[in-house]
N, C-alpha and C positions, 0 to 999 in steps of 0.2 A: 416665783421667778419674776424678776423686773422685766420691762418691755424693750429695756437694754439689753438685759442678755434673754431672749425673747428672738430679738432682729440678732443678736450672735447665730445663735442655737439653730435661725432660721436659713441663713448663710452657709452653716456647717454642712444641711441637710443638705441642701440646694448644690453644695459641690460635689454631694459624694452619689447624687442622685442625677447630675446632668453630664460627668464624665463620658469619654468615649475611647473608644479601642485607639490604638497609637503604635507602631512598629516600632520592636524591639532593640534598640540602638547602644553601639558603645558608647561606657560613662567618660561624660566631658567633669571637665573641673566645673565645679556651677558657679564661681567665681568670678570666673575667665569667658562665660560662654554669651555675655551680651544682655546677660537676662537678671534682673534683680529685684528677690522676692523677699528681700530683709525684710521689709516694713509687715509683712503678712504676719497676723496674730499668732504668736507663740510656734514659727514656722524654725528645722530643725535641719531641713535639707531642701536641695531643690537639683533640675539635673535633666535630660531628655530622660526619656521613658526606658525604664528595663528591668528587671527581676531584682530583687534584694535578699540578703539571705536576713535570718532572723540575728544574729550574732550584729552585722552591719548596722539593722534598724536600730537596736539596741546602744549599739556606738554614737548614733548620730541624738538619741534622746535622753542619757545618761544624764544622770542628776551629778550636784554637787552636795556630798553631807557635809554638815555644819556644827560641827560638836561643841559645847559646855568649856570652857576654858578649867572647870573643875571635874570634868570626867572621868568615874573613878578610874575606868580602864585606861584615859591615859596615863595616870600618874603623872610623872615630869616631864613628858615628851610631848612636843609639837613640831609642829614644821614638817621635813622630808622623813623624820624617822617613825612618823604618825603609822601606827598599824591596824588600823580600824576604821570601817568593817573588818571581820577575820574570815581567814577561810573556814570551811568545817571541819572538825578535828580529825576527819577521815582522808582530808586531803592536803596538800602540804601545799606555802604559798611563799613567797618573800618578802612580800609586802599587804598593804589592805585586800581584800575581793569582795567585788557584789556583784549576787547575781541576776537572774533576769530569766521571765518565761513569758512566752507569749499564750494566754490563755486564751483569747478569740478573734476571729476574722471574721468580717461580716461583709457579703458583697452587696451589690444592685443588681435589681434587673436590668440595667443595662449592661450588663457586663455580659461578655462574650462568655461560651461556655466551657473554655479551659477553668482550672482548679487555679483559684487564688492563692493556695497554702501547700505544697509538696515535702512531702521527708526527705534526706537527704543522708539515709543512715540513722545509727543512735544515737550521733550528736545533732542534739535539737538546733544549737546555733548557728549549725549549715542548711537546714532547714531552708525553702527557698518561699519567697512570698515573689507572687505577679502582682504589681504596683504602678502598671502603664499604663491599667485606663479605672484604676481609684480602688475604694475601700475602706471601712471602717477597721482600724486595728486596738485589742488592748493589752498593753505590755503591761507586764509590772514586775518590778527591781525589788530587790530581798538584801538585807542584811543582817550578816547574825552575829551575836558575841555570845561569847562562852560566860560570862555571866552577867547578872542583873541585879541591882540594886535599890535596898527603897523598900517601901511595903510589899509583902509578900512576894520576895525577893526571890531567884530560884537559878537553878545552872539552865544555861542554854537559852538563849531570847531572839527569835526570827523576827523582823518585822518589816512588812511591806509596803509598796507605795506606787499604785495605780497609773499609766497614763493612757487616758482614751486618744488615739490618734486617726485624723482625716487625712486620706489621700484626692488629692485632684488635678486636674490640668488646669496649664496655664490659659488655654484657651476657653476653658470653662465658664460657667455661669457666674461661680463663687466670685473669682479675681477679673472677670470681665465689671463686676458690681464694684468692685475696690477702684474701681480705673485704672488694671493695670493695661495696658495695651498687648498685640502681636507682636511678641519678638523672634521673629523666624521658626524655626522647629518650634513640636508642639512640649512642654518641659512639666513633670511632674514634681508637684510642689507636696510638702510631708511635713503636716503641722499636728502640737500638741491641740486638743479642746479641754481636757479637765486633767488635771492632778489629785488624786485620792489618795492620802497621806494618814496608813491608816494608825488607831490610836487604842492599844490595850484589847483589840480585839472586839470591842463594838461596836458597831453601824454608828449607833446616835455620835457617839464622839469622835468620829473620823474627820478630819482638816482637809477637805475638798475645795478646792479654789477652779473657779471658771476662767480660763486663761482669756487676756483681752489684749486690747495693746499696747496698754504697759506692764505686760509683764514681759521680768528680762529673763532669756536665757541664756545657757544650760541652767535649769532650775534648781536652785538651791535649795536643802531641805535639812530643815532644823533639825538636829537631832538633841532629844532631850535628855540631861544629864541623868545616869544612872540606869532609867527604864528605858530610852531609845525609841518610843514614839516619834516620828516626826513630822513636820506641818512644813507647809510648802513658806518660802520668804519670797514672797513674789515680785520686788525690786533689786534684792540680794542686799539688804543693808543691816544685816543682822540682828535686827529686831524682829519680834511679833506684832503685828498689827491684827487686831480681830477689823471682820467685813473690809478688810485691802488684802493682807496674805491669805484669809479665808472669806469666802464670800456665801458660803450654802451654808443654811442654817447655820448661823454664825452665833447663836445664841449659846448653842447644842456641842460649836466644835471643842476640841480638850485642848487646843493651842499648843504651847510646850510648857510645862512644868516644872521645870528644875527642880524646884524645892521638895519634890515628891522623895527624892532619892535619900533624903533624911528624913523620913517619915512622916513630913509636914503635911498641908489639908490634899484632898485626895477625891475629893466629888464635889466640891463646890463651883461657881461659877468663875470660871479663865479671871486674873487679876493680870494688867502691864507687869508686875513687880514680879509675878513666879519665874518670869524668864529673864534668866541673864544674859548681858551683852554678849556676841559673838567676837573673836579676834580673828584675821587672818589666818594667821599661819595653822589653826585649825581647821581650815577647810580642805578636806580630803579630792582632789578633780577625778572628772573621767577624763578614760583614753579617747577623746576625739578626735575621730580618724582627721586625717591631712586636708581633705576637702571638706571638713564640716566648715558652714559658713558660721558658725556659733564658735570657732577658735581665736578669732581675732577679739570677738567680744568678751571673753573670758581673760584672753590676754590684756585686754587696756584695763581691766578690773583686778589683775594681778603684777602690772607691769608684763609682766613675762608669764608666758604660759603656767610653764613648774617650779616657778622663780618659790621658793620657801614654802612649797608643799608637795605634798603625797599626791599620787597618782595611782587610784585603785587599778585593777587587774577585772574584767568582767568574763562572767562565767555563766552558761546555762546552770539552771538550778537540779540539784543531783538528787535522784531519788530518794523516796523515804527506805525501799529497801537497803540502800549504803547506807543510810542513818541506823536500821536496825541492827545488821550486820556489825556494826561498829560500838553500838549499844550492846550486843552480844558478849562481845569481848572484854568489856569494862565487867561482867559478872554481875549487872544489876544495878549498879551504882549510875549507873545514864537513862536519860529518856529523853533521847533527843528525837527519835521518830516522830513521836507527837507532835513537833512542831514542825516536820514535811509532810504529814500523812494528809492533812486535810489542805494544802497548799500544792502537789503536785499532781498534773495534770497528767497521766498513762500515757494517757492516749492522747496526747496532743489537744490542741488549741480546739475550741469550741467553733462549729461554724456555722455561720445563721446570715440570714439576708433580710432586704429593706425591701419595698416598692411604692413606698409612699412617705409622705414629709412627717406624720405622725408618726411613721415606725421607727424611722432616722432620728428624730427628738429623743423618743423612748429610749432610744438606744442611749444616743450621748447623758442623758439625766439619769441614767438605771443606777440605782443601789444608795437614792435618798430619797426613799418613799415609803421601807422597808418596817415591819413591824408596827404599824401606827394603830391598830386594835386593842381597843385595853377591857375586860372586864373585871366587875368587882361587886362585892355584898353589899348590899345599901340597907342605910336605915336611916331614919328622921322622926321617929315615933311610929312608925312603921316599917315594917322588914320586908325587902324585897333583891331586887339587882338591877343594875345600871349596864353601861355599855359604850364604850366612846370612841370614831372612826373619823376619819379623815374628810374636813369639810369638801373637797372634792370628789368622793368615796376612795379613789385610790390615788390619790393624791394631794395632798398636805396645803392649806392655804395660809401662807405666809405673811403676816404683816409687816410689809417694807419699814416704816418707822421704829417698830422696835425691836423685828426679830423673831417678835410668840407668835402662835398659831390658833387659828381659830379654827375648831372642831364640834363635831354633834354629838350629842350627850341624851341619850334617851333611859330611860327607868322605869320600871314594874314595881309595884308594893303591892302592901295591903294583902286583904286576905282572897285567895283565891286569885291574886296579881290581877286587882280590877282597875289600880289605879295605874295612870299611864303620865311620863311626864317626855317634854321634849325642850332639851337648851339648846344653845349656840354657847359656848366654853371659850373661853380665852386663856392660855398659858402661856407663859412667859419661854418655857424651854421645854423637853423630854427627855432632859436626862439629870439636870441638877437634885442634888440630894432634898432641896425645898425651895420650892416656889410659891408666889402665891398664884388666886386663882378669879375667876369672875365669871359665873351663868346667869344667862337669863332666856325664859321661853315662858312655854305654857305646860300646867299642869291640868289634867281631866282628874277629878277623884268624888266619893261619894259623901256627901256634907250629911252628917248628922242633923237631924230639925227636934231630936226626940221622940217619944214614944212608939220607935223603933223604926220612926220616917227617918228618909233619905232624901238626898236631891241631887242629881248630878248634876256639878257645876266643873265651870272652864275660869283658872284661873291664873292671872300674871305674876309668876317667879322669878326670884332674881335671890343665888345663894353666891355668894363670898368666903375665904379661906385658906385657906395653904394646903399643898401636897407634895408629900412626903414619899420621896423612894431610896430605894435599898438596891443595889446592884448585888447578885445572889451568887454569882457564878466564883466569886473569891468567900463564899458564907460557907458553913454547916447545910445550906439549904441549897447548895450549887446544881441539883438534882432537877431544882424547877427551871432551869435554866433553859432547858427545852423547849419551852413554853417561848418564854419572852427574858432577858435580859433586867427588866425592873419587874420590882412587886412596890406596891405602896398602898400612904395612907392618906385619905382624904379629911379633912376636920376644918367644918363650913358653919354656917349659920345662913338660914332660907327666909324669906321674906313673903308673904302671901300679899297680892293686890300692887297697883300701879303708883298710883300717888300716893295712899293707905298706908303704912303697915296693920294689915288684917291679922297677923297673926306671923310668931316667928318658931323656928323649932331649928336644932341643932340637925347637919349631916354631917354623916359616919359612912366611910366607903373605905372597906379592903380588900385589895387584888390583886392582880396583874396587867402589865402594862407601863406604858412609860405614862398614859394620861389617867 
């Protein structure tokens, strides 16, 4: 993480952790009411303080998808008769729908001791969230199409798209640091921090952008021809930009691929050219309500609000038991459950609290740190195993210039595993099909002198190479997938002594893991 988004991330904390309580007051237009929190990073609403329901939050954060001018689901159609997202086949619509759930609420200890999150019935989108004196919230918007195209192609494709959201006051710490000043009552300001735009269902290739302040909203989001992955377009100019539309592990993210939907490459690393240009009248809007301060914006970027496009319909997201029930009735021929079973939340939103600026970090950064343990069999003339973990143990250290990561790489051989080695590893990415590779440490091991002397010696390593992964979960071997998401192959050449070459021998390592 740069020292840029560092003092972001540190801002974020700092508001949701120095709010305070605020009576409950009717909603003013936030337009109209004297107070203006446009400029505020990826900000979505603003307003005096009072309760929200989950359906409203949802309203004022809705994205825009951005389809493929070649998508096969549209065929011939764009513009206002544009039908996608669809609703699910259980439920009937007239036009596009996406939906949306709130998986977690997270408050402060300063927060008063009423419940941040209330049911409101079995409609989750009445559901009421307390947002007058702050909060960490995480929405995340769903859309599904009845079929999928491209490599291992299949009926039914759900895919989601994260946004971590900060509540604070205006009198707060957060926007007292921006300069904004006291504008009369005290007004609750409701901004995005990250967008996770997720990509085929694994961590490493998810399109995560740290919103800042040039990004524009309602956030438009790519959606990739055929498979429907999508990545955030963080100025809305219908391009991919890797590290501007994606900034987290940017090496790692899957971008949008078009070309996949014809069977084209499929694990290599992001190229400008997979994605094609976006046109207008393929962009699908949301309903934003009358007061959102994000309609005027949307309007100068469309002329007119609905002027030559669709306008999805948003909806809580419906159980997996309607999916089965409906899968029931096809006789076998569906399996759309699977794709709500591990997405729908029972029992409501997740609730957890902060009481410190490291837990509030944690919070905003969670879910890019994930899986970075790799083991694997090692040889180099010797048989043993390796082991590779995150130079900051739980967490990944990034190299700003290019992107790769630098991790620790420790190894056992020999007989009775006497010998011991220790690198510092460089990779380029953790999830590309081949990268190459660079270590260098120390190895301890026992030097033959002859007539059945030894000597133990400390010596300066430095192995070079390529590594090789396989994504398992679409294989014959999708079984190991429990484990970890890659297995792979390492194939090195090791170098003994510093300025020297003392001595060189081939490495061989296969395992699991993305390192």
């Amino acid at each position: 993480m740069t020292a840029s988004k560092r003092l972001v991330g540190l801002y974020l904390v700092v508001a949701t952790l120095s709010i305070a309580a605020a009576p409950a007051l009717a909603q003013p237009d936030p337009l109209s009411c004297g107070c203006n929190f446009d400029d505020v990073p990826g900000v979505v609403w603003w307003g005096q303080a009072r309760e929200m329901t989950v359906a409203e939050l949802a309203a004022y954060a809705a994205p825009v998808f951005w389809f493929s001018p070649d998508e096969p689901s549209l065929g011939d159609v764009h513009g206002p008769g544009v039908s996608l997202p669809e609703a699910f086949p259980f439920e009937t619509a007239a036009g596009p729908v996406v939906y949306y759930q709130l998986k977690e609420v997270v408050r402060t200890t300063t927060r008063r001791d009423s419940p941040i999150y209330r049911e409101a019935g079995d409609d989750r989108g009445e559901a009421v969230i307390t947002i007058d004196d702050g909060g960490l919230l995480l929405l995340e918007f769903y859309a599904y199409y009845a079929e999928e195209a491209g490599f291992s192609s299949h009926h039914h494709d759900v895919e989601g798209a994260e946004f971590r959201i900060a509540v604070a006051l205006s009198d707060g710490e957060y926007l007292r640091g921006l300069g904004y000043p006291q504008c009369g009552e005290s007004h609750v300001v409701v901004f995005v921090t990250r967008v996770v735009a997720k990509a085929h269902g694994i961590e490493w290739y998810w399109n995560v952008l740290d919103v800042d302040k040039d990004t524009r909203l309602p956030m438009n989001l790519l959606v990739e021809e055929g498979k429907h992955a999508t990545a955030p377009d963080k100025n809305a100019d219908g391009y991919f930009t890797p590290s501007y539309d994606v900034n987290v592990r940017v090496n790692d993210a899957w971008g949008v691929r078009d070309i996949i939907s014809s069977g084209g490459l499929f694990a290599a690393s992001y190229q400008a050219w997979m994605t094609k240009v976006r046109h207008p009248e393929d962009r699908v809007l949301p309903p934003l309500p009358d007061d959102s301060p994000l309609r005027a914006k949307l309007a100068n970027q469309q002329v007119e609000y609905t002027r030559g496009n669709a306008v999805y319909e948003l909806r809580p997201l419906p159980s997996a038991a309607q999916a089965a029930a409906w899968d029931a009735e096809q006789e076998g021929a569906s399996h759309l459950e699977k794709f709500l079973v591990g997405k729908e939340m029972p029992e409501g939103p997740e609730h957890g609290e902060v009481s410190d600026m490291e837990q509030a970090l944690g919070w905003i950064n969670a879910g890019t740190f994930k899986r970075s343990l790799s083991i694997s069999a090692y040889a180099d003339g010797k048989w043993g195993f390796s082991w590779t973990f995150p130079f900051f143990i739980g967490k990944n250290m990034t190299v700003p210039m290019t992107g790769g990561y630098v991790l620790h790489r420790m190894y056992l051989k020999n007989t009775n595993l006497r010998d011991f080695g220790w690198t510092l590893l460089y990779a380029n990415s953790a999830s590309r099909w081949m990268d190459p590779y660079v270590a260098a440490g120390v190895e301890w091991y026992d030097r033959d002198l002859g007539m059945g002397v030894t000597e133990r010696r400390a010596d300066f390593v430095v192995d070079t190479g390529f590594k090789f992964r396989t994504q398992v979960g679409q294989s014959p071997l999708k079984f190991l997938s429990f484990l970890t998401e890659f297995w792979g192959l390492r194939l090195g050449v090791k170098n003994y002594g510093f300025f020297n070459i003392d001595r060189l021998t081939y490495v061989v390592e296969i395992g699991a893991g993305s390192f």
